[in-house]
C-alpha positions in Angstrom: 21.2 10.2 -10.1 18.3 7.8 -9.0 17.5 7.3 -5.2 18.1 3.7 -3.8 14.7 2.6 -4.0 14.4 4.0 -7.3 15.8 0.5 -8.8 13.3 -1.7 -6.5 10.3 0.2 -7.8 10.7 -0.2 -11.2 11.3 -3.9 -10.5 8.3 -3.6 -8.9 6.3 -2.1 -11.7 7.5 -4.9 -14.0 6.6 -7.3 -11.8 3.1 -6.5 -11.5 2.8 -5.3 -15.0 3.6 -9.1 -16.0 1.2 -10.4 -13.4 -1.4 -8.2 -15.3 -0.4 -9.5 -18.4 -0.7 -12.8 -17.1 -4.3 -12.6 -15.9 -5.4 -10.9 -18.8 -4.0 -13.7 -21.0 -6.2 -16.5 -18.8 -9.2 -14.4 -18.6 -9.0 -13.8 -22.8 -8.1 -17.7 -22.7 -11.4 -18.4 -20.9 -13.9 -15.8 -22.6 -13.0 -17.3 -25.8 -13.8 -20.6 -25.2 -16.8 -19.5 -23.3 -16.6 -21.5 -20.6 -17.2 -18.7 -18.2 -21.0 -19.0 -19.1 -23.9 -20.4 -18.7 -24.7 -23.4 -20.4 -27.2 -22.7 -24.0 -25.2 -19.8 -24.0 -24.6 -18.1 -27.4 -21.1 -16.7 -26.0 -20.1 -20.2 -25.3 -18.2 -22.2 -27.8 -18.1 -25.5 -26.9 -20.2 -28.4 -27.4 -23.4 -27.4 -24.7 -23.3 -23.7 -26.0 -24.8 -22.0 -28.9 -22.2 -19.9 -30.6 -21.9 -22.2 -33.6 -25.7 -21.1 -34.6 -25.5 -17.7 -33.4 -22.4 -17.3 -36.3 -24.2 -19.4 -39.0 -27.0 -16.9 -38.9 -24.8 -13.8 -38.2 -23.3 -15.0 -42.1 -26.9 -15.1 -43.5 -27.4 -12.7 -46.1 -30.6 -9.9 -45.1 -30.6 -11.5 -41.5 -29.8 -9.3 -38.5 -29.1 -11.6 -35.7 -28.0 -9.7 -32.2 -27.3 -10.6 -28.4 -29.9 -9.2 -26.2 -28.2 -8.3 -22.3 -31.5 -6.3 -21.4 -34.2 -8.5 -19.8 -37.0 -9.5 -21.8 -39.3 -7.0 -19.7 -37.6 -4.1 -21.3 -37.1 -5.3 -24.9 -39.9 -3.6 -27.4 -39.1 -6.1 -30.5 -41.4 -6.9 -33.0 -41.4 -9.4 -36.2 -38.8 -11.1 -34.7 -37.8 -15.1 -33.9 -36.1 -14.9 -30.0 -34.0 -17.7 -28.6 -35.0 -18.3 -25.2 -33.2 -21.2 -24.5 -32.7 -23.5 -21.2 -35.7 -22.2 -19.3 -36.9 -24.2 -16.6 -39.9 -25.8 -16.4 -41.3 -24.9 -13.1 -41.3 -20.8 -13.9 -44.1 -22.0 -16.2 -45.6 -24.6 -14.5 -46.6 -21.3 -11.8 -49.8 -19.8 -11.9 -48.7 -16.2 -11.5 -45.7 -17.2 -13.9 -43.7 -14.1 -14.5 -41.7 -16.0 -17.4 -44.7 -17.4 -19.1 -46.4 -13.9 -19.3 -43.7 -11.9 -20.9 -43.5 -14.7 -23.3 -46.7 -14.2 -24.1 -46.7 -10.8 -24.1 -43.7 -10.8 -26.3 -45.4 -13.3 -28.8 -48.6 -10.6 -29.5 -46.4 -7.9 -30.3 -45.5 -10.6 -33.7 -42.4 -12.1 -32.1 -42.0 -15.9 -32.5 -40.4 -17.3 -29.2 -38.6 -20.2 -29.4 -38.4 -21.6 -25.9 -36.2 -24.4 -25.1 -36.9 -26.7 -21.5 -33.9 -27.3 -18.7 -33.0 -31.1 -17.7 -35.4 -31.7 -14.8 -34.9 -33.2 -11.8 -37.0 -34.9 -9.8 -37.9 -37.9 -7.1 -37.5 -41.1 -9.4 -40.7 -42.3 -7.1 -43.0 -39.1 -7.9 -45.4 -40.3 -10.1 -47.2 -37.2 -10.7 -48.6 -35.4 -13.5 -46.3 -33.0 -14.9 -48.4 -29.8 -17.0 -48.2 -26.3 -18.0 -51.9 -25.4 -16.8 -52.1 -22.2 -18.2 -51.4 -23.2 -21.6 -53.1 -26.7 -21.1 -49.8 -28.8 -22.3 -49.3 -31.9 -20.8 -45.7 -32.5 -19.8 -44.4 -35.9 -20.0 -40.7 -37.2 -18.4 -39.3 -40.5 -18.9 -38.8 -43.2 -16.3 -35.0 -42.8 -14.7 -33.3 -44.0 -11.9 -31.5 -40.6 -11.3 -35.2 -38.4 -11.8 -33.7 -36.8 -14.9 -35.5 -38.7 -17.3 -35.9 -36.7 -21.0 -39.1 -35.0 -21.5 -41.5 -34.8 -23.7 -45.1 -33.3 -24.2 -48.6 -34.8 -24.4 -51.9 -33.4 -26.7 -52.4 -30.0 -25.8 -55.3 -28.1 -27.4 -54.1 -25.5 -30.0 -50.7 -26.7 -29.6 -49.4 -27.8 -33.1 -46.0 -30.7 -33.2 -42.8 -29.3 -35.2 -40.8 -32.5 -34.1 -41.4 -36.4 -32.9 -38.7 -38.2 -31.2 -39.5 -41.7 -29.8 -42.5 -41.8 -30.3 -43.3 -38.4 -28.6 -43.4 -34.8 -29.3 -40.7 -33.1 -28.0 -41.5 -29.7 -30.3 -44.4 -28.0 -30.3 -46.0 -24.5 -31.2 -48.7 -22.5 -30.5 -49.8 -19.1 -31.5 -50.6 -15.9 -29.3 -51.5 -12.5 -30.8 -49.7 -11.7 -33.9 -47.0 -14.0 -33.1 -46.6 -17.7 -31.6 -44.7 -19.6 -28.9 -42.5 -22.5 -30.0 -41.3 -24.9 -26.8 -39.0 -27.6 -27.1 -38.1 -30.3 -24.6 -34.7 -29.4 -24.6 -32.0 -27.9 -26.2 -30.9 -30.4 -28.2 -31.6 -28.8 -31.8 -29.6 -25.3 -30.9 -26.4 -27.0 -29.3 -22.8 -26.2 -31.0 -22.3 -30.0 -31.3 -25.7 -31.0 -32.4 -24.6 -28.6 -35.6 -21.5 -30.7 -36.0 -23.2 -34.1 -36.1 -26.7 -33.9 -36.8 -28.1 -30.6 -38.1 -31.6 -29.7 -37.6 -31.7 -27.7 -41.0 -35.7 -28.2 -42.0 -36.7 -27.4 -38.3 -33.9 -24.4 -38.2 -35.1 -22.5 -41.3 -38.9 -23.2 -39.9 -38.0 -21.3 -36.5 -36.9 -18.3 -38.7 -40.0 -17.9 -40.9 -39.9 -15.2 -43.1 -38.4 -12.9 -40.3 -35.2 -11.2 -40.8 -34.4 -10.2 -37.0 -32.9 -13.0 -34.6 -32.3 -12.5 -30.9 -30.6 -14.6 -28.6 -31.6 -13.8 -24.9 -28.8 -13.9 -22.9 -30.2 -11.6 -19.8 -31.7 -14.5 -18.0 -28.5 -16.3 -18.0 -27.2 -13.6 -15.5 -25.3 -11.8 -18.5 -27.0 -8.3 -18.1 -26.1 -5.0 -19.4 -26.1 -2.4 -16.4 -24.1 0.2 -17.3 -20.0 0.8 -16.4 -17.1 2.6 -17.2 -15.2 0.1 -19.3 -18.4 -0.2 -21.2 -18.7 3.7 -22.0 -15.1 3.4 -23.1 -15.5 0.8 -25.2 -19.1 2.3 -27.0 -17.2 5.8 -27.9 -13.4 4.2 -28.2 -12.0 5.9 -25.6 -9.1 3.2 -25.2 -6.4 5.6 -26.9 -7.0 7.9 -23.6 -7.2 5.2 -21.1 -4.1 4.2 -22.2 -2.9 8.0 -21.8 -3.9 7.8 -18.3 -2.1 4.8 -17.4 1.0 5.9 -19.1 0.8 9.4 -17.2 0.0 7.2 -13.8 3.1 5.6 -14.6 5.7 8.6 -15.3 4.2 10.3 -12.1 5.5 7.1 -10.3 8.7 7.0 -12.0 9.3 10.5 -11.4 8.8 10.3 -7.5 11.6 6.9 -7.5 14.2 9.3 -9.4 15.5 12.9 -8.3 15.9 15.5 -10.4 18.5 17.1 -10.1 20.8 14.4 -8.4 20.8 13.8 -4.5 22.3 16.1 -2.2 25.1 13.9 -0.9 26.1 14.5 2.9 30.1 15.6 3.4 32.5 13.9 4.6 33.8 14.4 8.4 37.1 15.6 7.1 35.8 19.0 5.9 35.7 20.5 9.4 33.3 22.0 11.4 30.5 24.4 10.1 31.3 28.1 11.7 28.7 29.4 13.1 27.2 32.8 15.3 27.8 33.1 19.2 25.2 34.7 21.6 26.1 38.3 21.5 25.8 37.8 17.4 22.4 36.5 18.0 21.3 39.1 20.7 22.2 41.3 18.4 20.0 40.4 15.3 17.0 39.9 18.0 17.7 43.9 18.9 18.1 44.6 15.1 14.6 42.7 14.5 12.5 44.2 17.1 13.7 47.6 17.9 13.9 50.9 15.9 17.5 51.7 15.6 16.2 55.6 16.7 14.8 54.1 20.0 17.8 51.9 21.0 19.3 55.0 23.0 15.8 55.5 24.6 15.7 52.3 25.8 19.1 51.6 26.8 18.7 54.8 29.2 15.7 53.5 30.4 16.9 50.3 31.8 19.8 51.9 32.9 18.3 54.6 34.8 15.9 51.8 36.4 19.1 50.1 37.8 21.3 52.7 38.7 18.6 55.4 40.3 20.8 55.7 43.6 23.7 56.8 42.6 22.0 59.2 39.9 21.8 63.0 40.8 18.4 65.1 39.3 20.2 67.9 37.4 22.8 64.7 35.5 19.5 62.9 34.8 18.0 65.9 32.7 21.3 66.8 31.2 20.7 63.2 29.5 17.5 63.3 29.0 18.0 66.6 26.7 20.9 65.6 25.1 18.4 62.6 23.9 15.7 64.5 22.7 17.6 66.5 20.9 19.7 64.0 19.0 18.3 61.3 16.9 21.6 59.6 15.9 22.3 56.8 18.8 26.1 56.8 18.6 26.2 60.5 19.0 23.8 60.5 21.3 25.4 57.7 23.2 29.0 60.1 23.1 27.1 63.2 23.8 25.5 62.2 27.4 28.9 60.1 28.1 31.3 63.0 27.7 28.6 65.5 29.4 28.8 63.5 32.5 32.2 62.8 32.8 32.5 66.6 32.3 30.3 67.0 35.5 32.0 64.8 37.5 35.5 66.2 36.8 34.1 70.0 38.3 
């Protein structure tokens, strides 16, 4: 028989196991789409992500194309062509650039980094010279009332054009090391739409040279691998004992909202009242608990003496007192001394 709150919990648990559902229906909603991430994104499937390319290579035969979530620091690659894609112009414009020397660095190990430029923003009225200095590339931007004018790049020394558009380069490369440094103005060439309506094939299969690794750096989009439960469960497919867990979680709850065996039901006031022991009956148990049944004569003539010493001759007194350490038994005893003294008190 199930307590009354047994029927509100499990209502309970089905409620918020439909709420759960729900939520993980949205969140599967949005992850697929890829709207949850950053634009240039190679997780993101519509038209200002990357996905589309990431897939068309994935289906390349002899090309192994991966997601990096580890920051470029920490990545050891070698022979490889990385997408770096929607960086912004001002971490390279810095002399102690941290961006522009792992890129380097990255590019004399034999990697070919293919770096693509953020819109950027600026005062429509500043009218000064935009450059990477280190790398002595001019940096060109378009007159627009908003300051978000396209850009492009001037003649840079040892800096060689892949693309021209309007007139300007907006695609250039330039080795480093064993490798080489490809910067575009923007993203245009990589985006899922841009491989809908106007592929960039000739400059695509140039990017990937005669290397057969491609890596699409996600970890400077925020998207970093540190490390977490649900990701260890997922590496060795624990989800068989997750589930376990959560099915145990849930029979320890249902067994705590039903009894077993039914509930004690209280009786009715018709059935009388419940009998139960008077004072003597308790004195009596306290005696029986606390003193030895061969002392309870001992005692008993103890107390009595202590309250009746004025009426008590000395010769009765040790007529008892024998008669008690001679006998053991407290009912003889007790008959013994009793008959002895009415005896005395007859002569």
């Amino acid at each position: 028989m199930k307590r009354p709150g047994a029927v509100s919990w499990v209502a309970a648990l089905l409620i918020a196991a439909a709420g759960v559902a729900a939520i993980a229906t949205l969140l599967e909603l949005s992850f697929a789409s890829g709207g949850v991430y950053p634009r240039y994104s190679s997780l993101r499937s519509d038209p200002v992500g990357v996905r589309a390319l990431y897939e068309s290579l994935a289906r390349l035969p002899g090309l192994a194309v991966e997601r990096s979530f580890v920051p470029l620091e920490r990545r050891r690659d070698t022979r490889a062509t990385v997408f770096y894609l929607g960086a912004s112009l001002e971490q390279l414009q810095g002399e102690k650039s941290e961006l522009r020397r792992q890129l380097e660095k990255a590019a004399e190990s034999g990697n070919y980094m293919v770096v693509s430029l953020e819109p950027h923003w600026r005062d429509p009225d500043d009218k000064s010279a935009l450059e990477i200095q280190a790398w002595d590339l001019p940096v060109e931007q378009a007159a627009s009332e908003d300051g978000n004018g396209p850009l492009s790049f001037g003649p840079g020394k040892n800096w060689d054009v892949l693309r021209i558009e309007r007139n300007k380069p907006v695609f250039v490369e330039r080795p480093f090391g064993k490798g080489a440094v490809a910067l575009a103005a923007d993203s245009y060439p990589f985006l899922n739409q841009t491989l809908a309506e106007d592929r960039q094939t000739a400059l695509l299969v140039h990017l990937l040279g005669p290397r057969t690794r491609v890596v699409f750096e996600e970890a400077h989009f925020g998207v970093v691998e540190q490390g977490s439960l649900a990701g260890l469960a997922r590496r060795y497919r624990l989800g068989g004992l997750v589930a376990g867990l959560l099915l145990l979680a849930a029979l320890a709850i249902w067994k705590e909202s039903a009894a077993f065996p039914p509930a004690w039901e209280a009786a009715s006031d018709s059935a009388g009242p419940v009998a139960g022991r008077d004072s003597l009956s308790g004195f009596a148990s306290l005696l029986r608990r606390n003193i030895a049944p061969r002392r309870l004569m001992e005692l008993g003539w103890r107390e009595w003496k202590r309250t009746h010493d004025r009426g008590l001759r000395a010769e009765d007194a040790a007529t008892v007192e024998s008669i008690l350490a001679s006998e053991t038994e407290p009912l003889r005893a007790y008959a013994n001394a009793r008959s002895r003294l009415m005896e005395r008190k007859r002569i």
